[in-house]
N, C-alpha and C positions, 0 to 999 in steps of 0.2 A: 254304582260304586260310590263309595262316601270316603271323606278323607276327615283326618282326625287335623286340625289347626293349632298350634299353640304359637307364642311368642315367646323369642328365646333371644333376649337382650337383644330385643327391638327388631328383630328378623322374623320372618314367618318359617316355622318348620313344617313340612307337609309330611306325613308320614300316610302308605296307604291301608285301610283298616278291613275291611268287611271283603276284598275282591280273591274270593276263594283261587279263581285261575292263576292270579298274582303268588298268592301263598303259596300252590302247589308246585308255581313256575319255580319260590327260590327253592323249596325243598330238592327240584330238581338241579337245579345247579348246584347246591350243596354235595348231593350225590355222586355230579359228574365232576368236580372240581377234587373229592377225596377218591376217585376212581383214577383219575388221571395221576395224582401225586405219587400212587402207587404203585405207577409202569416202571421201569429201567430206567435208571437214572441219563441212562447213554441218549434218554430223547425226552429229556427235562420240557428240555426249548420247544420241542414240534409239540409237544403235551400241551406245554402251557399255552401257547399259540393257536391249538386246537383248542382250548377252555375259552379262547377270547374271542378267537370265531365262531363259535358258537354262543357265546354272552351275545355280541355283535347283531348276529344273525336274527337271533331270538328279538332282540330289541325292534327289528328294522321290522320283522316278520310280524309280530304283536302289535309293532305300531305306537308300542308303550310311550316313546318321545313323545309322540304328536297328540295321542291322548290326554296324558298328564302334564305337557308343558313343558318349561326350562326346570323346574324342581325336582322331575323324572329323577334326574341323574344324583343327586343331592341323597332323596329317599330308597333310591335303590341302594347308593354306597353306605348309609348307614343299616342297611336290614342286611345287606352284604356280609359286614361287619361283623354283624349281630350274630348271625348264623356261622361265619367263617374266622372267630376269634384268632388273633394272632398272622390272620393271612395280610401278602403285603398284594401290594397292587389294585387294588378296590377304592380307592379315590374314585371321587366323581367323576375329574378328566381323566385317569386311565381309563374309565368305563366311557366316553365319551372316544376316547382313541380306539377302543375295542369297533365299536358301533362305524364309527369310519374307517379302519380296518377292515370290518365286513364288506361297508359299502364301494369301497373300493377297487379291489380285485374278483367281487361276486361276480361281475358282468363276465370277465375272464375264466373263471374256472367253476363258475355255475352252480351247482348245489353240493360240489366236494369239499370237504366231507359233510355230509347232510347233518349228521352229528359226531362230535367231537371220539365218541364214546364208540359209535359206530363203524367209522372212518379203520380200512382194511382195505389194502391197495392188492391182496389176492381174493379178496370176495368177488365172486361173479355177477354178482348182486350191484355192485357198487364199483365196476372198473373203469377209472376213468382212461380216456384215448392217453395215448403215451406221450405226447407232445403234454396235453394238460397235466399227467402225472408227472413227470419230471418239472413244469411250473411251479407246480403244488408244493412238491420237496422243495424246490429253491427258496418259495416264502416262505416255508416251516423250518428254515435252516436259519433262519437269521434272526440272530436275537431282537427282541420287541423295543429295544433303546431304539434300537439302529430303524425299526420299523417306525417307530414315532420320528425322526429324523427326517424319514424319507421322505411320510404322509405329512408333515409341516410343511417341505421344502416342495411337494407334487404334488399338492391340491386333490384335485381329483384327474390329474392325468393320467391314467394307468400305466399309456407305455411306459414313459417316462417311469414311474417307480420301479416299473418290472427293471427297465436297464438296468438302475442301481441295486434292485436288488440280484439279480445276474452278477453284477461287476462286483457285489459285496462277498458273493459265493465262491467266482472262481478267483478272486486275490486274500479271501479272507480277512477282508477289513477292516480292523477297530474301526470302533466308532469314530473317534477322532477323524482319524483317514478319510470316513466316510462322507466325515461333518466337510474336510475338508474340499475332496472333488462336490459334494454337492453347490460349494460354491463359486467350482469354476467353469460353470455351463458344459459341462464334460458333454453332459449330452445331448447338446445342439451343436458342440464341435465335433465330436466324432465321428468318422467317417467322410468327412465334408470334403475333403481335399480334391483339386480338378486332377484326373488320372485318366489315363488311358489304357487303365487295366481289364476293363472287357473288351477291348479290342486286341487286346496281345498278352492275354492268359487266360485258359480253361476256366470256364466259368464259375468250379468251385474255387480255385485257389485265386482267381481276380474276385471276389466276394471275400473270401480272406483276407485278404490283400487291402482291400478299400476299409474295411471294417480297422485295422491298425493304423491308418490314417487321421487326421482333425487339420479344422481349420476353424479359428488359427492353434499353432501352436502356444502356448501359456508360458515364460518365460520369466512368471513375478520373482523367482526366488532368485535372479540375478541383481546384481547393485552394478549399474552402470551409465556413464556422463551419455550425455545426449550427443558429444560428439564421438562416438566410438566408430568403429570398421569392421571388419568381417573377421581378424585377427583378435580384437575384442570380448566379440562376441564368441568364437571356437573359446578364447582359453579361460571364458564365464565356463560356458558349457562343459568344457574337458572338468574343472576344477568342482563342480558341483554335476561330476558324470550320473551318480546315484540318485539325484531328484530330477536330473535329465528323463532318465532311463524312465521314473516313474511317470513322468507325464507323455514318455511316449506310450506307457502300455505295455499289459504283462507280453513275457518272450520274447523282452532284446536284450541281448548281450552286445556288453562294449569290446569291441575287438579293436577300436586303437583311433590315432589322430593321425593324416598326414602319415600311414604306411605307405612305404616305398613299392610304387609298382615300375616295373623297365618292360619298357613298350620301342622295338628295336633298338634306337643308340639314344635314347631319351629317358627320363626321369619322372615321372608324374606322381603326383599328392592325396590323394582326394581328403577333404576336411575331415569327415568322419564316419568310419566303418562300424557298422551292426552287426551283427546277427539275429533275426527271429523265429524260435523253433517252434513257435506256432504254424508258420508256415511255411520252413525249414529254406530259408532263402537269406542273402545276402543282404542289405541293405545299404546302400552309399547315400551318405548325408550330405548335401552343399548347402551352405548358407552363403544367402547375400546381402549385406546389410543395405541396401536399395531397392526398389521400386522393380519388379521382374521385367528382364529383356528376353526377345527369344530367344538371342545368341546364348543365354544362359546353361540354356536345355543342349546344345551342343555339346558342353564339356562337359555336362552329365552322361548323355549318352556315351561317349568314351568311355567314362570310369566304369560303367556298367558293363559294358561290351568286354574291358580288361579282367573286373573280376570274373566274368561266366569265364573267360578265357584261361585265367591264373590260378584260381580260387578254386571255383563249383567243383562240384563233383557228382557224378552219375547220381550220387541221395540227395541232391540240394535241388532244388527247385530255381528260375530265373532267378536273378540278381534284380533286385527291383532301387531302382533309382526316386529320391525324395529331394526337391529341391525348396528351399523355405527360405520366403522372401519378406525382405521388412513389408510389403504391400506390392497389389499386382492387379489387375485390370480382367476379371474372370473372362471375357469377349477372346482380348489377345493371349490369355495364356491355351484356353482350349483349342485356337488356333495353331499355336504355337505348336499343341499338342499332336498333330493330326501324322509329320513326315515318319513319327518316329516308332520304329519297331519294337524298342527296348520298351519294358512296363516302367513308365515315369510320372512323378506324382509332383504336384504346385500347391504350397500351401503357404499361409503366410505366420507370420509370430507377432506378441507383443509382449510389453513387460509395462512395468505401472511404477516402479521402483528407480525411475533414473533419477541421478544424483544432477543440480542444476549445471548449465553447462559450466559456469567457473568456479563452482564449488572448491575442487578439489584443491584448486592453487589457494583458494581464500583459505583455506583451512591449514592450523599452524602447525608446523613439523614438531618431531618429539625431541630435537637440540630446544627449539623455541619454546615447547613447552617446560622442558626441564630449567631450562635460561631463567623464563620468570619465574616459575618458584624458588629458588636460588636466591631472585632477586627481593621475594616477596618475606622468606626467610632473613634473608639480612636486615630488609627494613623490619622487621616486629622485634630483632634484638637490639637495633636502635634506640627504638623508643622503650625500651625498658630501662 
């Protein structure tokens, strides 16, 4: 192979010249890239997506990087170009995001689709098992912003991507959104919480159950003194319930603060009532803005015990008890864990947002504030 060299205001341009395999490689992609344009608009995104995994694949397969170096990607986006006038996307680094794109989920779903062009989830030729076919949709479902997002933020971790990309499909996520949990380790929190829900729930719905769980809980979007309480922190939470709800995770509904349950000639509160119909159960919230005690888990298991009692109903599944503690001692809490029958879950929260602890007093009231301009007005027509 021979490459053509020129200097192009002091750069070196590689263009490649004589590698017939190369030429006939873009002729082919030219082909499958106006093959593609020209399906149903209704699967733009899995088209396009399939043109880039297969760009990708093709790159990794051919070896073309390693052969021609860092400039590969340079001379490929300008013959790109050449051949695909007016197309967007053919940058160097999108074609360098294409190629890690491939590299990435190939180990996952293997040689589907072997080609973009090819790729037919009823050919019998080419059917992938159902667990990797439903995979395969969920990558091809998510637009390629949101894919470039993901492969910045997961290197080369696969699960990791795949979760977000999962979590991007079944809440349907702007990018933003996406941009957002990706930076709040959603998935090293998730599911973490100490429970004791395979010991006192059916093992699909205790896997349910654990999966709507994290530790800790993310709590950045409150603004609050470092001396607060647990009254505090409820009327953060009640008052910012819809970005609550989102960091708990799709299928909870807010059913309420401190509902009144009557439990014989007595009164009881519990901080805060859920619902999740993902897996159609109750949820009671405690927070405690201290350090977890066992005694904690006590008046949790009450309120749980009252709504299966007051509440459930023959279609609702246990009442599952959530208790979220400023910090907790994982040893004692599992222990803690062990007398109790009701499915209860330990997790802890943090927020990054506190206001210093005298802040608030140093900061001047809106009489004070209005006083000195007042004051600051009077003086400027003084000295006129």
């Amino acid at each position: 192979m021979t490459y053509k060299q020129t200097m192009i205001h002091g750069k070196e341009n590689i263009t490649l010249k004589e590698d017939e395999d190369y030429l006939n490689w873009l002729i082919e992609l030219k082909q499958r890239f106006l093959s593609q344009r020209l399906k149903a608009s209704s699967a733009v995104n899995a088209n396009l997506l399939e043109f880039y995994w297969s760009v990708g694949r093709d790159i990794e397969v051919r070896q073309y990087a390693n052969t021609y170096g860092s400039g590969f990607f340079d001379g490929l986006s300008r013959d790109m170009k050449r051949i695909l006038p007016g197309v967007q996307g053919l940058s160097p680094i999108n074609l360098r995001y294409m190629n890690r794109f491939y590299r990435l989920y190939s180990p996952i779903i293997g040689n589907v689709p072997q080609l973009a062009e090819d790729f037919n989830p009823t050919s019998k030729a080419n059917v992938p098992q159902p667990a990797e076919d439903l995979l395969l949709r969920e990558i091809m479902s998510i637009p390629w912003d949101h894919h470039r997002r993901i492969i910045d933020k997961c290197g080369n971790d696969v699960q990791k991507a795949l979760f977000f990309v999962k979590k991007t499909h079944e809440n349907n996520w702007s990018r933003n959104v996406l941009v957002n949990w990706l930076s709040t380790e959603l998935y090293e929190r998730e599911g973490q919480a100490i429970t004791n829900f395979s010991s006192t729930l059916p093992e699909i719905q205790g896997d349910l159950a654990q999966q709507i769980t994290k530790d800790p809980y993310l709590f950045d979007f409150l603004s609050m003194r470092e001396d607060y309480d647990e009254r505090d922190l409820e009327d953060a939470l009640v008052s910012n319930v819809t970005k609550f709800l989102l960091e708990l995770g799709k299928g909870f509904s807010y059913m309420g603060r401190h509902l009144r349950i009557v439990v014989g000639n007595q009164e009881f509160f519990p901080d805060l009532l859920f619902y999740n119909t993902h897996i159609h159960a109750y949820v009671v919230i405690e927070l405690k803005a201290q350090t977890f005690k066992p005694e904690f888990l006590g008046q949790l298991s009450f309120y749980v015990s009252a709504v299966n009692n007051q509440m459930k109903t023959d279609a609702d599944n246990p009442t599952i008890g959530l208790l979220i503690c400023k910090d907790k001692d994982s040893v004692v809490a599992k222990y803690a864990l062990d007398p109790y029958k009701e499915p209860l879950g330990i997790a802890e929260y943090q927020f990054s947002k506190l206001y210093p602890k005298d802040l608030e007093s140093s900061l001047p009231s809106i009489e004070e504030i209005e006083s000195e301009l007042k004051h600051s007005a009077s003086d400027a027509k003084k000295k006129q």
